[in-house]
C-alpha positions as CSV (number, residue, x, y, z in Angstrom):
1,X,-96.1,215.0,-44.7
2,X,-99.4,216.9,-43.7
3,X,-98.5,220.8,-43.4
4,X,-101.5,221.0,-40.8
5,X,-99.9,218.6,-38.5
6,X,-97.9,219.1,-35.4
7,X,-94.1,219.6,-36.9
8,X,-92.0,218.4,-33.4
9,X,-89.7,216.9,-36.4
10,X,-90.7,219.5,-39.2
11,X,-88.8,222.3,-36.3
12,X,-92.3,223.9,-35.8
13,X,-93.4,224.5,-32.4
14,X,-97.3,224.3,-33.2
15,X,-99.8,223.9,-35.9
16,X,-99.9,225.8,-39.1
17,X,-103.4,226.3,-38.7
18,X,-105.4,228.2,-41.5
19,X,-103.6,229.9,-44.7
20,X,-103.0,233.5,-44.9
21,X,-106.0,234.9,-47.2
22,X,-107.9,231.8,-47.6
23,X,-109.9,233.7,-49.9
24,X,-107.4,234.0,-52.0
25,X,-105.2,231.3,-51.0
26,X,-103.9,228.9,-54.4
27,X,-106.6,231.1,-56.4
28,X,-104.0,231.6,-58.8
29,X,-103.4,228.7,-61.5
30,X,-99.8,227.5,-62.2
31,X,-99.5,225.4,-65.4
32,X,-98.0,222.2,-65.0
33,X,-96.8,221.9,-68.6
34,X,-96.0,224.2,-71.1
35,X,-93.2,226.8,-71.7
36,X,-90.7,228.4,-68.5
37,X,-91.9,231.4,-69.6
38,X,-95.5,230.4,-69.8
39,X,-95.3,228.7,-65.9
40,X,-93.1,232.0,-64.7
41,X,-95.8,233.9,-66.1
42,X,-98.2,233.2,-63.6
43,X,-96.0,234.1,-60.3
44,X,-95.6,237.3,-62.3
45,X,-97.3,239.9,-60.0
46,X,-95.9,239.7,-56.2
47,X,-92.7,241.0,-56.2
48,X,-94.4,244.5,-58.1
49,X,-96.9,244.8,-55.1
50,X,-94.0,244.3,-52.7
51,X,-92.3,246.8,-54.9
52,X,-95.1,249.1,-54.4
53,X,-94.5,249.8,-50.5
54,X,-90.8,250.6,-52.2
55,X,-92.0,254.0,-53.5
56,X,-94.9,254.9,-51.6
57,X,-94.9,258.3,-50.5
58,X,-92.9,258.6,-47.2
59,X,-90.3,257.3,-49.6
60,X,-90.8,260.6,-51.5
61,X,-90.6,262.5,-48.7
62,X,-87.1,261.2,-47.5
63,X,-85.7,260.9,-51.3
64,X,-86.6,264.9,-51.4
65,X,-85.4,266.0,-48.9
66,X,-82.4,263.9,-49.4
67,X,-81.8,265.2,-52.8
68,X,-82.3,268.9,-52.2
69,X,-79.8,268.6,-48.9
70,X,-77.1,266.6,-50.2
71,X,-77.4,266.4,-54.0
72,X,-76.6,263.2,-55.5
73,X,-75.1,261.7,-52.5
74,X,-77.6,259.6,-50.8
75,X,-78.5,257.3,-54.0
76,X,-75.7,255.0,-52.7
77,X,-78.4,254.5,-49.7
78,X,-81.1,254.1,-52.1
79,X,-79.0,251.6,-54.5
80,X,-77.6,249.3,-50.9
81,X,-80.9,249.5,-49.5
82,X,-82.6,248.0,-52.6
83,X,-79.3,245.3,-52.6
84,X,-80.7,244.5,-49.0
85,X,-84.5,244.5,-49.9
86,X,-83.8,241.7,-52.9
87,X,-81.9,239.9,-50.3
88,X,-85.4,239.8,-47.5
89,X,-87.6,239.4,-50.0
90,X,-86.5,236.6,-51.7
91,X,-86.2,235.1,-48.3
92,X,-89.7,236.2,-47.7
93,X,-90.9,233.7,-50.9
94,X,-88.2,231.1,-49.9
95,X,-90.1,230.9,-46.4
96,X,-93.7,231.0,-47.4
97,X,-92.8,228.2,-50.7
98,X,-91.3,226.1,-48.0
99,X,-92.8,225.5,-45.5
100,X,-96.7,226.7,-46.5
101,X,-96.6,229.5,-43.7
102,X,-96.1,233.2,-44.5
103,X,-93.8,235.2,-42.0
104,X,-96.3,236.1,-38.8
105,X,-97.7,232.5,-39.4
106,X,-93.8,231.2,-39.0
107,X,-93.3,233.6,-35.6
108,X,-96.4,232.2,-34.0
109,X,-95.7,228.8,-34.6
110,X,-92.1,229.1,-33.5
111,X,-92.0,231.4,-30.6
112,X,-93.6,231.5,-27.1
113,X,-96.9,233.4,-26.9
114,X,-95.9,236.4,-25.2
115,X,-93.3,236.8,-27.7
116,X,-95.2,236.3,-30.8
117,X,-97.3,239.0,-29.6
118,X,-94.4,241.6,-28.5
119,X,-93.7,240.8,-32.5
120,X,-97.6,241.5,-33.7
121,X,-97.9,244.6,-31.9
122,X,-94.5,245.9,-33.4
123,X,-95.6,244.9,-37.0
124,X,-98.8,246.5,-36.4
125,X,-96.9,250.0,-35.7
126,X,-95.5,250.0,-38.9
127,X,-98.6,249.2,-40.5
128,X,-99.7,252.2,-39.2
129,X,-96.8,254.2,-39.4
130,X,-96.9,252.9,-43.2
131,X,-100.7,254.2,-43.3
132,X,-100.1,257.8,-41.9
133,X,-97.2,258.2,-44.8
134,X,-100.4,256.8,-47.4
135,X,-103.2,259.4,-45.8
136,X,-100.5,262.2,-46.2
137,X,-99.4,261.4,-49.3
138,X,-102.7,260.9,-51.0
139,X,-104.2,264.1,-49.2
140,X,-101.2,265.9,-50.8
141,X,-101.9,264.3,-54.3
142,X,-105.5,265.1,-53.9
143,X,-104.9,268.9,-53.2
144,X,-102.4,269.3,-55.7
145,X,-104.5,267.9,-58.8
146,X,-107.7,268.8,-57.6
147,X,-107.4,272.0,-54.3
148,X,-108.9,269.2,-52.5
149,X,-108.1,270.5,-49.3
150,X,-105.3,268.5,-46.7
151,X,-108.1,268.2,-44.0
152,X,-110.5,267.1,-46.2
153,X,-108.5,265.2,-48.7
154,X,-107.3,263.2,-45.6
155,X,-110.9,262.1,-44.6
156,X,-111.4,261.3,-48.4
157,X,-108.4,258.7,-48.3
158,X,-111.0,256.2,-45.9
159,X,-112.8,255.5,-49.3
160,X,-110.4,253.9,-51.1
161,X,-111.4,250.8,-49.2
162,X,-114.3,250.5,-51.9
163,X,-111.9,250.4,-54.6
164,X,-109.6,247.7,-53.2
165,X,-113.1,245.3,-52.3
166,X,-114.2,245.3,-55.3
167,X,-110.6,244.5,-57.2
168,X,-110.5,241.6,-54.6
169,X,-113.9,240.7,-56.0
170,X,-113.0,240.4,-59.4
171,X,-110.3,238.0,-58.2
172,X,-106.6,238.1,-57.5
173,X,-105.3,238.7,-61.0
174,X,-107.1,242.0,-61.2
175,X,-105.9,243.4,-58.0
176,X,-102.2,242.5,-59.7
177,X,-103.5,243.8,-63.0
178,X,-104.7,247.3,-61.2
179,X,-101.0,247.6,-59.1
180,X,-98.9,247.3,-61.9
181,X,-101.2,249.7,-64.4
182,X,-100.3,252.4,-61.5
183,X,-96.6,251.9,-61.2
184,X,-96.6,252.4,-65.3
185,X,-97.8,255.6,-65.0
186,X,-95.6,256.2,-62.2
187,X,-92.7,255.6,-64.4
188,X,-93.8,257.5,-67.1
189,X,-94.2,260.6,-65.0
190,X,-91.2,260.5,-63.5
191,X,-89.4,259.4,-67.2
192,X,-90.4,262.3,-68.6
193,X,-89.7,264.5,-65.3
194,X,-86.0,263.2,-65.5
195,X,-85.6,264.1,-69.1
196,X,-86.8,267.5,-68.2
197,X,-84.6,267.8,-65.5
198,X,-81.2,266.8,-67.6
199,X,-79.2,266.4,-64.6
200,X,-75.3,266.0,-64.9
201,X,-75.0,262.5,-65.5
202,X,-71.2,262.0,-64.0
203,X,-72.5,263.0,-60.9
204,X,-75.3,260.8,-60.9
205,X,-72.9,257.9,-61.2
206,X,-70.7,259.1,-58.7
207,X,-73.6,259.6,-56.3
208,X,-74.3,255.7,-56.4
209,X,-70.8,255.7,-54.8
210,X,-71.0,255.2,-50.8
211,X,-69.2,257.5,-48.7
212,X,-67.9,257.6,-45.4
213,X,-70.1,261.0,-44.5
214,X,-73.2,259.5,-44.0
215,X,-71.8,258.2,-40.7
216,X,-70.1,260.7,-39.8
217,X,-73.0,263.5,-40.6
218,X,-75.9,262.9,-37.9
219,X,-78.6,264.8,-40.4
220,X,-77.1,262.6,-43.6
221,X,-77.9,259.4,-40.9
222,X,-81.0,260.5,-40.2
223,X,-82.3,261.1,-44.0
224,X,-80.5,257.5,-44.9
225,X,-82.1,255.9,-41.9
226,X,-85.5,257.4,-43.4
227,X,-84.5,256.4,-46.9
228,X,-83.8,252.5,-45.4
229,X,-87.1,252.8,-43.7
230,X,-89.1,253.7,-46.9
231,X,-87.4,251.2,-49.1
232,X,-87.0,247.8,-46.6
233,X,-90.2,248.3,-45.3
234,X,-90.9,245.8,-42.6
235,X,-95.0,245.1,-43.8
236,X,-93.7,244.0,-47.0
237,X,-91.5,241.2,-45.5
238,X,-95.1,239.6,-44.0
239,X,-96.9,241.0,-47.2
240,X,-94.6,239.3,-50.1
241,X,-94.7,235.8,-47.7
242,X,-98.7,235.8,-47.9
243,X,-99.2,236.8,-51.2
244,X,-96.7,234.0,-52.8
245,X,-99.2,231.5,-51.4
246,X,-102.0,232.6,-53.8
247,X,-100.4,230.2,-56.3
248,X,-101.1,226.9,-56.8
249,X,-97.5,225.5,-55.8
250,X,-97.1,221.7,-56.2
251,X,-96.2,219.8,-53.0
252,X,-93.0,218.1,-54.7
253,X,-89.4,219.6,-54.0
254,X,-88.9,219.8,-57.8
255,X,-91.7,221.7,-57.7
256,X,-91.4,224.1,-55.2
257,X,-87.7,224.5,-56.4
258,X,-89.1,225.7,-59.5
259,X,-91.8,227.8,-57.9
260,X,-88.8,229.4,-55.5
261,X,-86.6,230.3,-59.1
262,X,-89.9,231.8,-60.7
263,X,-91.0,234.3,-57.3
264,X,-87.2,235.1,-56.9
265,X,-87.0,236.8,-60.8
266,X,-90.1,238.3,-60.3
267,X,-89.3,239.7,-57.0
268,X,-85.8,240.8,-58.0
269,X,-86.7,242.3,-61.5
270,X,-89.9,244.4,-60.0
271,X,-87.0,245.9,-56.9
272,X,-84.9,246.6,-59.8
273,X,-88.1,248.4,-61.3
274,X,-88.3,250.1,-57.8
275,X,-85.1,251.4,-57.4
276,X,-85.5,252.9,-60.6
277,X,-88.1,255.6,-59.5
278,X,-86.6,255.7,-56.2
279,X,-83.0,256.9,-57.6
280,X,-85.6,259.0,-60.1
281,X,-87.4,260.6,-57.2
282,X,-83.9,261.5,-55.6
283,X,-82.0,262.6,-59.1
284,X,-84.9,265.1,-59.8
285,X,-84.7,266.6,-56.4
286,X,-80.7,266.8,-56.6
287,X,-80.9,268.6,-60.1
288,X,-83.9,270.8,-60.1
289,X,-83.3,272.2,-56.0
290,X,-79.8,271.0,-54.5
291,X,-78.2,273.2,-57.8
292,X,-80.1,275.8,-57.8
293,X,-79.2,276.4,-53.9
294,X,-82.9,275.2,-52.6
295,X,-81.5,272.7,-50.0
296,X,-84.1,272.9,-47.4
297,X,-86.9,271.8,-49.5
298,X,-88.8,268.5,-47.9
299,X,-92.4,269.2,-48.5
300,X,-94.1,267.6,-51.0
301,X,-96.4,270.7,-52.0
302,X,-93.5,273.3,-52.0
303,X,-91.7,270.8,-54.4
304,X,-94.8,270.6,-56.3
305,X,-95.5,274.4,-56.6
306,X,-91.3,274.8,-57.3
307,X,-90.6,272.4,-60.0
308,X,-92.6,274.6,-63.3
309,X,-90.3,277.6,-62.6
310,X,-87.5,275.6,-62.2
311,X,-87.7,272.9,-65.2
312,X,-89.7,276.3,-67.2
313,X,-92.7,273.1,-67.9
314,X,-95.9,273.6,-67.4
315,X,-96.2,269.9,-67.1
316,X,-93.7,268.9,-65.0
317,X,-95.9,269.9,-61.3
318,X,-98.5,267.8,-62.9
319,X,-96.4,264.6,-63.8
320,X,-95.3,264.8,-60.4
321,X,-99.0,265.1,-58.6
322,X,-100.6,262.0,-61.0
323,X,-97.7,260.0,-59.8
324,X,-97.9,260.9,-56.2
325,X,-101.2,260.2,-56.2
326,X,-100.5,257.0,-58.0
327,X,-98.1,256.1,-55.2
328,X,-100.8,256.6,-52.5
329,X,-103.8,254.8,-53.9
330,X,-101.4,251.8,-54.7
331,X,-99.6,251.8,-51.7
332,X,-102.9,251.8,-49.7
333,X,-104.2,248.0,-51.5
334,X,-100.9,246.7,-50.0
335,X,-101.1,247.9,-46.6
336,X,-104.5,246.3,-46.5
337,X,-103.4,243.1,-47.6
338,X,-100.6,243.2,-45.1
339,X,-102.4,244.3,-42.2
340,X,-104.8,240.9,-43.1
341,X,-101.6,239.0,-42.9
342,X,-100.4,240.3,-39.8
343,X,-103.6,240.1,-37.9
344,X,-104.6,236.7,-39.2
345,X,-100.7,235.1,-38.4
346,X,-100.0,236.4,-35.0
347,X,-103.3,235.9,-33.5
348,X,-105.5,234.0,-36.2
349,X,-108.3,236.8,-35.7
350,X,-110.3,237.3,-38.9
351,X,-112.4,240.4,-39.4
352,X,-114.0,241.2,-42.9
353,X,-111.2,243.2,-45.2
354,X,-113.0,246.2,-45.2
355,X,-113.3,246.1,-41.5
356,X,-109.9,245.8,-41.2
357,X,-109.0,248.8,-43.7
358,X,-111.2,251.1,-41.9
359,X,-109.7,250.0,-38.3
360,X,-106.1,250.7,-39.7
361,X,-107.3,253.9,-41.7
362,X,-109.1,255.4,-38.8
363,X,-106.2,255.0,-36.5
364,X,-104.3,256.5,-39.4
365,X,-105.7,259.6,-40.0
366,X,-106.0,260.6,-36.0
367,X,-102.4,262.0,-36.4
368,X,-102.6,262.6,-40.0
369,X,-105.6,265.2,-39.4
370,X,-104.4,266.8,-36.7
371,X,-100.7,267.6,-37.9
372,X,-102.4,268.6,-41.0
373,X,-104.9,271.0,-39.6
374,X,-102.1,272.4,-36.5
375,X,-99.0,272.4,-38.7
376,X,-99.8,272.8,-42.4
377,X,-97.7,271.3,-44.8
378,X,-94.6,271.8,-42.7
379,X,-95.4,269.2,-40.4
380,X,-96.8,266.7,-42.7
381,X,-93.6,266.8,-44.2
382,X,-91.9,265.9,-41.2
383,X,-94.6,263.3,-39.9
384,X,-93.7,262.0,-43.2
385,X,-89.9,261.3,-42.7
386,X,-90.4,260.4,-39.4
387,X,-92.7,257.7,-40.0
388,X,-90.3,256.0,-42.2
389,X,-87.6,256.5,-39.4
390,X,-89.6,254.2,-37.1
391,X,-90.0,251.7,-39.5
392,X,-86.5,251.5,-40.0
393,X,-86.8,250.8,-36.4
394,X,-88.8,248.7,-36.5
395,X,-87.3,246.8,-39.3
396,X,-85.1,244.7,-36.7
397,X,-87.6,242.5,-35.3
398,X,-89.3,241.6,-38.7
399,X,-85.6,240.4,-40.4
400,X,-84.1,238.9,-37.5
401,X,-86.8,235.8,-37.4
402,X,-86.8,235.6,-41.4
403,X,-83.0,235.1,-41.2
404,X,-83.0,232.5,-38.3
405,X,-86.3,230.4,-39.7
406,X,-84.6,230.1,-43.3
407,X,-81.7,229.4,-42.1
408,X,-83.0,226.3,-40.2
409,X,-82.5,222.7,-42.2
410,X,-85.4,221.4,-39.6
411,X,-88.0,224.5,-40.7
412,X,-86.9,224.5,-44.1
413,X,-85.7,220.9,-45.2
414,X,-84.5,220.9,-48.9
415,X,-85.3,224.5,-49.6
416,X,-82.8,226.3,-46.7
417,X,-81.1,229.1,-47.3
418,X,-77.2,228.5,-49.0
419,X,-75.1,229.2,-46.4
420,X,-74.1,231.9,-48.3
421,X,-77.2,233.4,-48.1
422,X,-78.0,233.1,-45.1
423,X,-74.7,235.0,-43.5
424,X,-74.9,237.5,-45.9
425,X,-78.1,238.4,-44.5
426,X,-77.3,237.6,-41.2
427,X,-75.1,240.7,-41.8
428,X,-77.7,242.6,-43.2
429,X,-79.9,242.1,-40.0
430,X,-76.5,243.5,-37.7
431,X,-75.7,246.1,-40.1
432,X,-79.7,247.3,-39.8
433,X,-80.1,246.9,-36.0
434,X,-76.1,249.1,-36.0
435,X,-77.4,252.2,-37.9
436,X,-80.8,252.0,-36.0
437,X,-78.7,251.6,-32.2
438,X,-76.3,254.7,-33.8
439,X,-79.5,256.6,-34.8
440,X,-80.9,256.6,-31.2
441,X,-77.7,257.8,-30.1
442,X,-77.2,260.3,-31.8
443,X,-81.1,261.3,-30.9
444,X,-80.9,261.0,-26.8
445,X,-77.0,262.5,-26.9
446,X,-78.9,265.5,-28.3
């Protein structure tokens, strides 16, 4: 049946209409014979740009101040929300291999107009509210390798849209290639930070341990509500269901089976990658402040400037600044990509990518700028954990539809969700939505 047509039967309310980034859309070549290993390899790619938005720097900002507060104790939150984020994405590629249509696509042809565009403008908040944590974080990087100043450094961020148009130029591959480069110097920097560090590995374990405190501590809620926010990140939900489509999947069942298995592994694999420095970032902030008695430190300068007396390495500060600004320069290709999804789904409006990155910066660094020049580093750093807060709440209303389209036999047909699957992240959705309804609680109760 003819993806393009009207889906009464299919479950689909209207047309698909055009692919997410037709420029890009089946670019990338999948071998119909050969080797597993040889057809996996080309759905390689995906899941480490999705796992890029998994470590950006609001993430940092959260994981530090987490660490230095309560030690060891919030990588429980890092190590469930990762659990959860393997869970959504792999029903992000489940959706998208399905039924052709990544996840704003799937909300505009399934819900009533006024609806679908309640949902757009939400994701487009946390595209921003994604962006402002990118500006800041880059700015930071920038001043910390080179005394780039904030102010400036976060006018200097609006350039990097020349980097990502010509990676795009080059083709698909390349923009995977340039992703995935970054995030091994990421985890270099942050291997050889932890070694430095030596923390007490008992406690590390235990620390993956949940406890009951979290709930009953509002500050602990409040820095695991951030952490959730900065790891299940609802842009990369829309992001990983777009990008999957840049493969050349077969229009057979066996086929898209196949291609389902090969974007799940990847997907999992490059989380698995992610929590990795995310539990990094957290472990070096536990060992090098929360033992030493620094437990108020959140900023990412003063953590910077602290870590060579500390660790008693010269290197160490640097390590830290290449991969921060590592983070930000990679997390800034995926927001663009997003943001192209977002648009294009809810309201099929196409504007030229760098257009779009320039719309999305600009409206970025408006807050970014002025907290930067008013409030110095002290209220970057909390601009930082609070833009992760509101995409946690924001998360809701991207994972809610996800869960209910591929859990549909007439939207999904041979490839729906086990029922397994789907219940468990049916509970995931309820358990998000509780922490974010206890979080605003605990907020207007003062």
């Amino acid at each position: 049946m003819d993806a393009n047509v009207n889906l009464q039967s299919g479950g689909w309310r209207t047309e698909r209409g055009e692919p997410p980034l037709s420029d890009v859309y089946k670019s990338v070549r999948v071998a119909k014979h050969g080797s597993h290993l040889r057809r996996m390899a080309a759905f390689i790619g995906p899941g480490y740009m999705v796992a890029v938005g998994y470590m950006d720097p609001g993430n940092w900002a959260t994981s530090i101040a987490g660490g230095s507060k309560f030690g060891f104790a919030l990588l429980s939150v890092a190590l469930i929300s990762n659990i959860i984020a393997i869970v959504l994405q792999s029903l992000s590629a489940r959706l998208a291999i399905a039924s052709g249509r990544d996840l704003a696509q799937a909300c505009r042809d399934a819900f009533p107009k006024t609806v679908s565009y309640i949902l757009w403008l939400l994701a487009e908040m946390a595209i921003i509210a994604t962006d402002i944590a990118e500006v800041i974080g880059t700015a930071i990087g920038l001043n910390l390798l080179f005394g780039i100043p904030l102010e400036i450094g976060v006018l200097v961020t609006a350039l990097d849209v020349f980097l990502i148009l010509y990676l795009q130029k080059l083709g698909f591959r390349w923009l995977e290639a340039f992703v995935m480069a970054l995030l091994a110097v990421i985890a270099v920097c942050f291997g050889v930070q932890i070694a430095l560090a030596d923390p007490v590995w008992g406690d590390v374990i235990r620390g993956f341990a949940p406890t009951v405190e979290i709930m009953k501590n509002p500050e602990m809620l409040y820095l695991a509500l951030g952490i959730l926010g900065a790891t299940v990140m609802p842009h990369n939900l829309y992001l990983h269901s777009g990008i999957v489509l840049t493969r050349q999947i077969g229009d057979s069942v066996p086929e898209k089976r196949q291609a389902l298995t090969y974007a799940t592994i990847d997907s999992t694999v490059a989380l698995m990658f992610a929590l990795l420095v995310n539990a990094s970032i957290l472990i070096l902030a536990a060992a090098t402040f929360h033992t030493t008695g620094r437990s108020e430190v959140a900023e990412l300068g003063e953590a910077h400037s602290l870590l060579a007396p500390l660790l008693g390495f010269a290197v160490a500060p640097v390590l830290f600044g290449v991969a921060l600004l590592a983070c930000g320069v990679n997390s800034t290709v995926t927001a663009t990509l997003a943001g192209q999804i977002v648009m294009e789904g809810f309201i099929q409006f196409r504007i030229p990518p760098w257009m779009r990155r320039l719309i999305t910066r600009a409206i970025a660094i408006v807050p970014a700028a002025t907290v930067t020049i008013w409030y110095g580093d002290a209220g970057t750093a909390k601009l930082l954990i609070m833009s992760q807060v509101v995409l946690s709440l924001q998360l809701s209303f991207a994972v809610f539809p996800l869960v209910m389209f591929t859990a549909s036999k007439a939207k999904m047909g041979a490839l729906v969700a086990p029922r397994w699957l789907s219940a468990f992240a049916y509970l995931i959705a309820v358990f998000i939505a509780a922490l974010n309804m206890k979080l605003l609680y605990d907020v207007f109760a003062g």
